[in-house]
Backbone as CSV, one residue per row, in Angstrom:
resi,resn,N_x,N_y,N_z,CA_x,CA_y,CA_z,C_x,C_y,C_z
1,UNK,7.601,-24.379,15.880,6.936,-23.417,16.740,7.543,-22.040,16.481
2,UNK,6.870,-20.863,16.590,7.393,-19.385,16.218,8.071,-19.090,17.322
3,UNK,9.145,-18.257,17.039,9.504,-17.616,18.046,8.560,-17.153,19.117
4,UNK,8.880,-16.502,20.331,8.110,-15.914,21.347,7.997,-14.687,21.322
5,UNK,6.561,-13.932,21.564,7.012,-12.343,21.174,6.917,-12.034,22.414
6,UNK,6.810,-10.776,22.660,6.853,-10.093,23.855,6.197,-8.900,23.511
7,UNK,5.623,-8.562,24.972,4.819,-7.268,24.661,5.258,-6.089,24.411
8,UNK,4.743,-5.030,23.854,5.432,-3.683,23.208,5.705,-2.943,24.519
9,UNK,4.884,-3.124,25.406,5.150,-1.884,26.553,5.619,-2.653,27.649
10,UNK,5.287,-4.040,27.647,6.452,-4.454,28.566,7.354,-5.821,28.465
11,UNK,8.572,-5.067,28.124,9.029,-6.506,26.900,9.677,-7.502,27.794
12,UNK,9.348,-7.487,28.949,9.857,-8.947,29.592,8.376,-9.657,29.544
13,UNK,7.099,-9.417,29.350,6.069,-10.114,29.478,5.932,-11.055,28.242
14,UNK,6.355,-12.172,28.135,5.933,-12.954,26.864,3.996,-13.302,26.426
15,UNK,4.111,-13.170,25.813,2.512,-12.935,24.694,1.943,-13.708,23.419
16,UNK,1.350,-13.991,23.038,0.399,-14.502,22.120,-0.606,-13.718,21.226
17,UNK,-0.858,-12.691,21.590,-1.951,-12.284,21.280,-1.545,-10.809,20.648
18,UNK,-2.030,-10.344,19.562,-1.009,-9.400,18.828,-2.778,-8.262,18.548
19,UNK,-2.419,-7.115,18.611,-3.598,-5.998,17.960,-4.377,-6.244,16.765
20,UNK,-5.284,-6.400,17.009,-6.421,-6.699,15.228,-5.572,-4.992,15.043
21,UNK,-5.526,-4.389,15.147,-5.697,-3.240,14.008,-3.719,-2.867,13.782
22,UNK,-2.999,-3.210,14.393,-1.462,-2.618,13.750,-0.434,-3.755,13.951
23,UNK,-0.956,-4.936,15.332,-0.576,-6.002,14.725,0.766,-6.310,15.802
24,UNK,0.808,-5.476,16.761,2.144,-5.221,17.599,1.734,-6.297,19.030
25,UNK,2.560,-7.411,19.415,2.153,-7.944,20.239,1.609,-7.138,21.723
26,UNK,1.103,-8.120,22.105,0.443,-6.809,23.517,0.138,-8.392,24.619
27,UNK,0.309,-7.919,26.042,0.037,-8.999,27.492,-1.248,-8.888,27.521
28,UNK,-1.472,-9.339,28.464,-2.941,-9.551,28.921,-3.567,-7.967,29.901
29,UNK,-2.226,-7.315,30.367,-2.344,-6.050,31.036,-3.004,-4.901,30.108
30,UNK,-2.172,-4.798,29.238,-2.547,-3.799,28.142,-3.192,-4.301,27.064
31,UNK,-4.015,-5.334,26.396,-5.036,-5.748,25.803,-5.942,-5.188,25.849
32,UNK,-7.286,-4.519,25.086,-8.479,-3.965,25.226,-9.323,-4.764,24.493
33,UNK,-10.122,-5.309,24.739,-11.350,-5.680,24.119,-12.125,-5.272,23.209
34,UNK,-12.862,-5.142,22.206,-13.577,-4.398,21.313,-14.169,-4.781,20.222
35,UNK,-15.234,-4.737,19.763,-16.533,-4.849,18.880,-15.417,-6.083,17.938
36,UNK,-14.683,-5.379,17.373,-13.553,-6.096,16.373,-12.298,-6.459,16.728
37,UNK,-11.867,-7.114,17.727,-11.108,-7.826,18.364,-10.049,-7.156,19.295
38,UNK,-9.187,-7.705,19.832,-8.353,-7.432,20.885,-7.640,-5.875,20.424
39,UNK,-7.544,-5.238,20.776,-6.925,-4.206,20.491,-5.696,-3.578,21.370
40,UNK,-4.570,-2.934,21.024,-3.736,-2.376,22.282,-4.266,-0.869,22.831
41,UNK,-3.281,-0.281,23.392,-4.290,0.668,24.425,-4.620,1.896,23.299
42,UNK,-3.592,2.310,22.539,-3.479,3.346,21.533,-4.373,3.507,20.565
43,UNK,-4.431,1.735,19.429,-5.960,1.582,19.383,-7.016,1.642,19.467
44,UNK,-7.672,1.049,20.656,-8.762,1.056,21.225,-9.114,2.418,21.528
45,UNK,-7.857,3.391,21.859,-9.035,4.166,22.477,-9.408,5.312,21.327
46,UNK,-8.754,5.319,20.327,-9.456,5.882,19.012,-10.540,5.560,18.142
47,UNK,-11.079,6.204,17.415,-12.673,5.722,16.720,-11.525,5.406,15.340
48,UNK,-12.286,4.205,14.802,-11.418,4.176,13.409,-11.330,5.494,12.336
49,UNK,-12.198,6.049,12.058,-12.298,7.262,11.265,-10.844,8.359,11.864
50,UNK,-10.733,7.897,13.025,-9.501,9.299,13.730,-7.922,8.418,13.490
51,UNK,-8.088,7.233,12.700,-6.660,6.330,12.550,-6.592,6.568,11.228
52,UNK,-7.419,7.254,10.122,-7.230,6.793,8.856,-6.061,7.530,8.310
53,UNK,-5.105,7.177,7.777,-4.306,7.798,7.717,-3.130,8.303,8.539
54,UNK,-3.094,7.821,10.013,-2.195,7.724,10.739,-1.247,6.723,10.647
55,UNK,0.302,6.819,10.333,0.796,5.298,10.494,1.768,5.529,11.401
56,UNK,2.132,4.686,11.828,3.422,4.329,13.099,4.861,4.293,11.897
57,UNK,5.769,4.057,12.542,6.674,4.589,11.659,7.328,3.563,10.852
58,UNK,6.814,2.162,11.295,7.164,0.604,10.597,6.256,0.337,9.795
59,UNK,4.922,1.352,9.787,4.085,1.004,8.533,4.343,2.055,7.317
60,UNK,4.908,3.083,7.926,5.689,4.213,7.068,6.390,3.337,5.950
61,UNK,7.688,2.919,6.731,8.663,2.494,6.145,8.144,0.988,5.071
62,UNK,6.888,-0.114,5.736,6.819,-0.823,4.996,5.898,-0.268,3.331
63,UNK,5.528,0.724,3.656,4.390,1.162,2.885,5.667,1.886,1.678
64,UNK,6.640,2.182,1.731,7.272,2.938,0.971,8.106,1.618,0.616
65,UNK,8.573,0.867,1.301,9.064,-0.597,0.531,8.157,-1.293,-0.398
66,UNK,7.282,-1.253,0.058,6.050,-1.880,-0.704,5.745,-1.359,-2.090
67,UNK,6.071,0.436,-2.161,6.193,1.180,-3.445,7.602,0.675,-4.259
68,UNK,9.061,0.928,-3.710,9.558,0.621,-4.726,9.509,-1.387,-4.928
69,UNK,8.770,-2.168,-4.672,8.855,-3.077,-4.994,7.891,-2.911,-6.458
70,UNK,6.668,-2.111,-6.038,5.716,-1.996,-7.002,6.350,-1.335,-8.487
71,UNK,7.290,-0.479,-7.919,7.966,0.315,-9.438,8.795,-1.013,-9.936
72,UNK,9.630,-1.978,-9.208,10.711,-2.917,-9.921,9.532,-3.849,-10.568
73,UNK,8.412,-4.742,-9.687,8.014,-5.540,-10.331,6.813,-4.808,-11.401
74,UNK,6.651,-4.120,-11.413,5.492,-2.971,-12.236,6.753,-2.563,-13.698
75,UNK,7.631,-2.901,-13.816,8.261,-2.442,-15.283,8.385,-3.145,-16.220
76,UNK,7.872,-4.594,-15.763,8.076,-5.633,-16.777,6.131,-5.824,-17.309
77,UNK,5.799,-5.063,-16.292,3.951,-5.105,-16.253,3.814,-4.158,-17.724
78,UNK,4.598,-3.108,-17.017,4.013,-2.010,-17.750,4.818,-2.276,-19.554
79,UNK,5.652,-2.786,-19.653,6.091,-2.963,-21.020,5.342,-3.990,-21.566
80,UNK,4.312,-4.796,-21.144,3.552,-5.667,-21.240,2.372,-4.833,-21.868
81,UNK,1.859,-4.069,-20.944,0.654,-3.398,-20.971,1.009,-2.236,-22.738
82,UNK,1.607,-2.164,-22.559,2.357,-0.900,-23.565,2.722,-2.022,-25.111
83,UNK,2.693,-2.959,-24.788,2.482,-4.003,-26.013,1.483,-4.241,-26.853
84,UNK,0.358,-4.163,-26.000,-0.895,-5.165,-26.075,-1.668,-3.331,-26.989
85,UNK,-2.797,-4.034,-27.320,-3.751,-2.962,-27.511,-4.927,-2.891,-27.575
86,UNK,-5.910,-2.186,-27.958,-6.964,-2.022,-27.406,-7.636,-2.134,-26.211
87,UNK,-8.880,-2.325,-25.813,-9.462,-2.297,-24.820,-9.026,-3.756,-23.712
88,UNK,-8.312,-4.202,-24.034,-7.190,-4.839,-22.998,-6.428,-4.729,-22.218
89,UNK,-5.998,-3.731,-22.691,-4.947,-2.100,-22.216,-5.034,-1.889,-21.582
90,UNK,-6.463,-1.657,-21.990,-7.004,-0.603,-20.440,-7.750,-1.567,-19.198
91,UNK,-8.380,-2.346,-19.638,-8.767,-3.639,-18.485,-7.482,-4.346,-17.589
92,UNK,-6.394,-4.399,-18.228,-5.509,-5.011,-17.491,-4.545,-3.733,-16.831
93,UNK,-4.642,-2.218,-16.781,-3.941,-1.583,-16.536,-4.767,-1.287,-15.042
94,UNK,-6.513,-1.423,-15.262,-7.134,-1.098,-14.306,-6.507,-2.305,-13.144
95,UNK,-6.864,-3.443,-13.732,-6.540,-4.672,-12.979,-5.289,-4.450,-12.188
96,UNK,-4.141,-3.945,-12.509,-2.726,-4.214,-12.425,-2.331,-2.313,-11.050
97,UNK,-3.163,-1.674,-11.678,-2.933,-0.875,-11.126,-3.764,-0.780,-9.608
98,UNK,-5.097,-1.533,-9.643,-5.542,-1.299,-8.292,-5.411,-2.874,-7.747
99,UNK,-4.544,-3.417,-7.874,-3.936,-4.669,-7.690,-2.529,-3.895,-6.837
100,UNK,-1.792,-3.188,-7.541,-0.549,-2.595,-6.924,-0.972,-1.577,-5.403
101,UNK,-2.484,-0.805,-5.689,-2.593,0.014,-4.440,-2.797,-0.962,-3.808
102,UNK,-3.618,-1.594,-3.855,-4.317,-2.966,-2.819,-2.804,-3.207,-2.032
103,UNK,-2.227,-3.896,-2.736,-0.834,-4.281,-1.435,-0.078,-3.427,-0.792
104,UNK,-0.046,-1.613,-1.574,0.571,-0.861,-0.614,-0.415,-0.735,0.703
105,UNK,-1.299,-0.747,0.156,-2.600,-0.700,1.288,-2.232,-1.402,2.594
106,UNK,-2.446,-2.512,1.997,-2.307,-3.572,2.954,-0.980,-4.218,3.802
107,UNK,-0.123,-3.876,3.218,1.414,-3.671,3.592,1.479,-2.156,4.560
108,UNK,0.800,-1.537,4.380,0.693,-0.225,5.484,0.316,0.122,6.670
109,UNK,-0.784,-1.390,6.528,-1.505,-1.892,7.698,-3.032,-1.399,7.620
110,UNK,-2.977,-1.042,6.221,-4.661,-0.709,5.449,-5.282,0.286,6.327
111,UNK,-4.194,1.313,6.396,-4.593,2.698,7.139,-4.838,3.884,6.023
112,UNK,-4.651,3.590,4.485,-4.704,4.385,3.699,-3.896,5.485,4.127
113,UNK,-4.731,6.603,3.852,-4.256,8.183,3.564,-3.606,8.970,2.598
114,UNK,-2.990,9.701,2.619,-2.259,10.626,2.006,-1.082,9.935,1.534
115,UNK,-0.348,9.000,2.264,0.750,8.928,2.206,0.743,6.735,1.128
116,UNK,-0.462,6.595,1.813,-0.290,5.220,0.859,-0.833,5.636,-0.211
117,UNK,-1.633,6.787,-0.598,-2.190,6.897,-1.475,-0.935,8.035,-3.191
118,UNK,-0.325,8.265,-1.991,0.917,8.881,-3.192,1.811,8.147,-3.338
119,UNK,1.857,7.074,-2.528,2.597,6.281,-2.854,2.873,4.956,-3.642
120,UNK,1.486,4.773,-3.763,0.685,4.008,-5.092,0.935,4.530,-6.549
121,UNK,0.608,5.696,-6.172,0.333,6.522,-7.822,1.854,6.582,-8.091
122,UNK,2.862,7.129,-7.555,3.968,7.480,-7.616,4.958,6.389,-8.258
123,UNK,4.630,5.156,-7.568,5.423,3.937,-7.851,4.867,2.893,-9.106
124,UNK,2.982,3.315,-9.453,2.716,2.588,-10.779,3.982,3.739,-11.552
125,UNK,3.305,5.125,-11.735,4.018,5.966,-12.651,5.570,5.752,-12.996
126,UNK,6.198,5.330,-11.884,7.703,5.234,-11.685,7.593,3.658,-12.682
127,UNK,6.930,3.197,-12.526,6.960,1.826,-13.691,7.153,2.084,-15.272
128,UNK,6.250,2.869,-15.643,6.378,3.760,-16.720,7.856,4.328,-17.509
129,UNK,7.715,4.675,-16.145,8.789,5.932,-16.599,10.300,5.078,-17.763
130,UNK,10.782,4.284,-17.622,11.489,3.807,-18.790,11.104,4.159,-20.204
131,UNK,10.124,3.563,-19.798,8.778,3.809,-21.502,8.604,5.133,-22.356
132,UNK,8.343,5.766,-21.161,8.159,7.163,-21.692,8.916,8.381,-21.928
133,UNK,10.054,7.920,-20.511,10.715,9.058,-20.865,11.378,9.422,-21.709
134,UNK,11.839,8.481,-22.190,12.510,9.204,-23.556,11.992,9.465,-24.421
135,UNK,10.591,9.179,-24.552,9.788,10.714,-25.729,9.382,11.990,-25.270
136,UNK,9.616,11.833,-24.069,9.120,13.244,-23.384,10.453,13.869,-23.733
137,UNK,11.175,13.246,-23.153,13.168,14.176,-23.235,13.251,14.471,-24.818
138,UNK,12.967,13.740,-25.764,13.230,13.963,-26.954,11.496,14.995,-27.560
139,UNK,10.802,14.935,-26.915,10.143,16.787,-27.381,8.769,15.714,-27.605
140,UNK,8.359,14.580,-27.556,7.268,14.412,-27.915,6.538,13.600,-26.906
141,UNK,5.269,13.707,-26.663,4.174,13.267,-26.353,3.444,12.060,-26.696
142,UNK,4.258,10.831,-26.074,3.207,9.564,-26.425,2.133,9.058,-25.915
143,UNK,0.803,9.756,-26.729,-0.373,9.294,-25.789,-0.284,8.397,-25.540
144,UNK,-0.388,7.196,-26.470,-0.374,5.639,-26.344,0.487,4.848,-25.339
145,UNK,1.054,5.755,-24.926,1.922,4.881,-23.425,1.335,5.929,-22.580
146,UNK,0.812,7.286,-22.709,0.515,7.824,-21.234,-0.597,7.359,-20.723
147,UNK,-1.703,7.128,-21.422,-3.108,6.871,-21.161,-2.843,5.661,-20.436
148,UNK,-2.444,4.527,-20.794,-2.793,3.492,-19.864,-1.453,3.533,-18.177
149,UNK,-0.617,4.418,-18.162,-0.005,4.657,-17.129,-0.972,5.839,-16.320
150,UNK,-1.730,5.958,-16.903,-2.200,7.117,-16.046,-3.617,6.636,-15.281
151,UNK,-3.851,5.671,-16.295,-4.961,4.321,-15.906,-4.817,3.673,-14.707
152,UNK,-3.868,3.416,-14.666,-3.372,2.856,-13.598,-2.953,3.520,-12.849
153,UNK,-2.323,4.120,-12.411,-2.209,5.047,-11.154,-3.412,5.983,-10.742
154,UNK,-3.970,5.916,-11.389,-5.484,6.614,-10.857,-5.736,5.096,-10.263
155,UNK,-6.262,3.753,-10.850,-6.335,2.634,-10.191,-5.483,2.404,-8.826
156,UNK,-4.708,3.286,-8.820,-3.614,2.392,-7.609,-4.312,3.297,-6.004
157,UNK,-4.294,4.207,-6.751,-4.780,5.959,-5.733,-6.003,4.897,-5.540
158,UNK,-6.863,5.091,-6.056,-8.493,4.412,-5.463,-8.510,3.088,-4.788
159,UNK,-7.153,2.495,-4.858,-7.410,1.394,-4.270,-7.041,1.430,-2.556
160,UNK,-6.246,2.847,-2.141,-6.043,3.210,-0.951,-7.320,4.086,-0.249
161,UNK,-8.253,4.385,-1.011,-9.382,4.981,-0.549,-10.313,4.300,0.442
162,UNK,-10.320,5.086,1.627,-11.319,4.025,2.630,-12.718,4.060,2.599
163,UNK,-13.177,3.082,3.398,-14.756,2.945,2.710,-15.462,3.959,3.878
């Protein structure tokens, strides 16, 4: 059996029932009802369009964990991707890169914005960066590793874009 949660605003009230939209347990007092499920009060009383891009400060923090996980496990991707060639390259960079926004996304609490969305691009690129930098530091320009890093982080950015 899970532990017991307790409600956010009143933490001696034990609870069950957690916010469709950020996920924070809530009582039966402060629960709201709505088109798309139980909501807490903060929630509910916003239109989704006025949340996009708002995060609380535990989706902050998971959304930026979620990036450097994407740069550690994204370096063994990207020396992969930087192997291969042709139009594979680029199919699996698309794949890999809006595969990586998708979970900052969703690790953020799929509020997008500004902030999951630089933080996608930032952390494919940071995958890269082994690869490349040392032709940049040494004076030259490797298309052939920038193009498909850049593939992908454009992939990662669009995958935080709301509908």
């Amino acid at each position: 059996m899970s532990e017991a949660m307790h409600c956010y605003r009143h933490p001696k009230r034990e609870t069950r029932v957690t916010c469709a939209t950020c996920g924070r347990p809530i009582c039966t007092e402060c629960m709201t009802p709505t088109a798309v499920g139980i909501k807490c009060p903060e929630d509910a009383r916003l239109p989704r369009g006025a949340r996009v891009g708002v995060m609380k400060p535990n989706q902050i923090l998971k959304t930026l964990l979620a990036g450097v996980g994407v740069t550690v496990v994204g370096i063994p991707v990207a020396y992969v991707l930087l192997s291969l060639a042709g139009i594979l390259t680029f199919l699996l960079a698309i794949a890999a890169g809006y595969g990586a926004g998708t979970l900052v996304f969703r690790v953020g609490g799929r509020n997008g914005g500004p902030l999951a969305i630089s933080t996608s691009v930032v952390a494919t690129l940071a995958a890269f960066s082994p690869f490349i930098a040392p032709f940049i530091l040494a004076g030259a320009f490797p298309t052939g590793q920038v193009i498909p890093a850049i593939i992908t982080a454009v992939a990662a950015g669009l995958a935080n874009r709301q509908p």
